[in-house]
C-alpha positions as CSV (number, residue, x, y, z in Angstrom):
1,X,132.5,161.9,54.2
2,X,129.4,163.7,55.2
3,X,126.1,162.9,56.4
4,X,124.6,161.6,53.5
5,X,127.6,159.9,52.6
6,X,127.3,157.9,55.5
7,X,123.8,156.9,55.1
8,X,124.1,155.8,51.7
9,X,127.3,153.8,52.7
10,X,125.4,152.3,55.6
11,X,122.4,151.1,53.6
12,X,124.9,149.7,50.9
13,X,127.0,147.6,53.5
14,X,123.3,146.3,54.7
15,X,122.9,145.6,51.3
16,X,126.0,143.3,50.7
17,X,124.9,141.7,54.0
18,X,122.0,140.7,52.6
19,X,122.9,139.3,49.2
20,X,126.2,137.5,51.2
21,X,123.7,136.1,53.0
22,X,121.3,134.7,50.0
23,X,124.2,133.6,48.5
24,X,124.8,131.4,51.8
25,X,121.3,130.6,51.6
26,X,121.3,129.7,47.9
27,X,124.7,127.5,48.4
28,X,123.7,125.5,51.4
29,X,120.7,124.2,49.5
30,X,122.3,122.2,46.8
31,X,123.4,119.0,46.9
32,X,127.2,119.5,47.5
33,X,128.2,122.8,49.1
34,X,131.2,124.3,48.0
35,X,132.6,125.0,52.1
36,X,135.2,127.5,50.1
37,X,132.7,129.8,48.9
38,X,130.7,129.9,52.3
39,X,133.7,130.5,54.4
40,X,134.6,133.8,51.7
41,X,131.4,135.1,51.8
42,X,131.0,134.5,56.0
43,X,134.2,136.2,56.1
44,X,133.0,139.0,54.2
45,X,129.8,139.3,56.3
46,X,132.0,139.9,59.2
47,X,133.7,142.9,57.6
48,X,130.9,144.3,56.3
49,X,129.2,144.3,60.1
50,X,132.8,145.2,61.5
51,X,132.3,148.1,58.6
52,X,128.9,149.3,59.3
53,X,129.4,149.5,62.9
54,X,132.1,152.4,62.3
55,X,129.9,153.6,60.2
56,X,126.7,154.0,62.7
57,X,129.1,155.2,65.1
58,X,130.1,157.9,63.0
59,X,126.5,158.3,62.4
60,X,125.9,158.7,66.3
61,X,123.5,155.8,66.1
């Protein structure tokens, strides 16, 4: 993956990051949180920092 690849991979994981956590956000407000969903989509947040860290290091940032 080249350069540009890498940039436009990185600003899609920081994407997911934010929308995971919205959706976090979003669940935690209502009355009865489903704990299920929120541990998925903390879960996910990790691998898509885990994910974006090999990706900036690829980067050289």
């Amino acid at each position: 993956m080249g350069k540009r690849g890498l940039k436009k991979r990185a600003e899609g994981l920081r994407l997911q990051i934010l929308n995971h956590e919205n959706k976090i956000r979003n669940e935690q407000a209502r009355q009865s949180p489903d704990e299920g969903k929120l541990h998925h989509w903390e879960a996910e947040i990790i691998a898509f920092k885990n994910s974006l860290a090999r990706v900036l290091r690829r980067l050289g940032k």
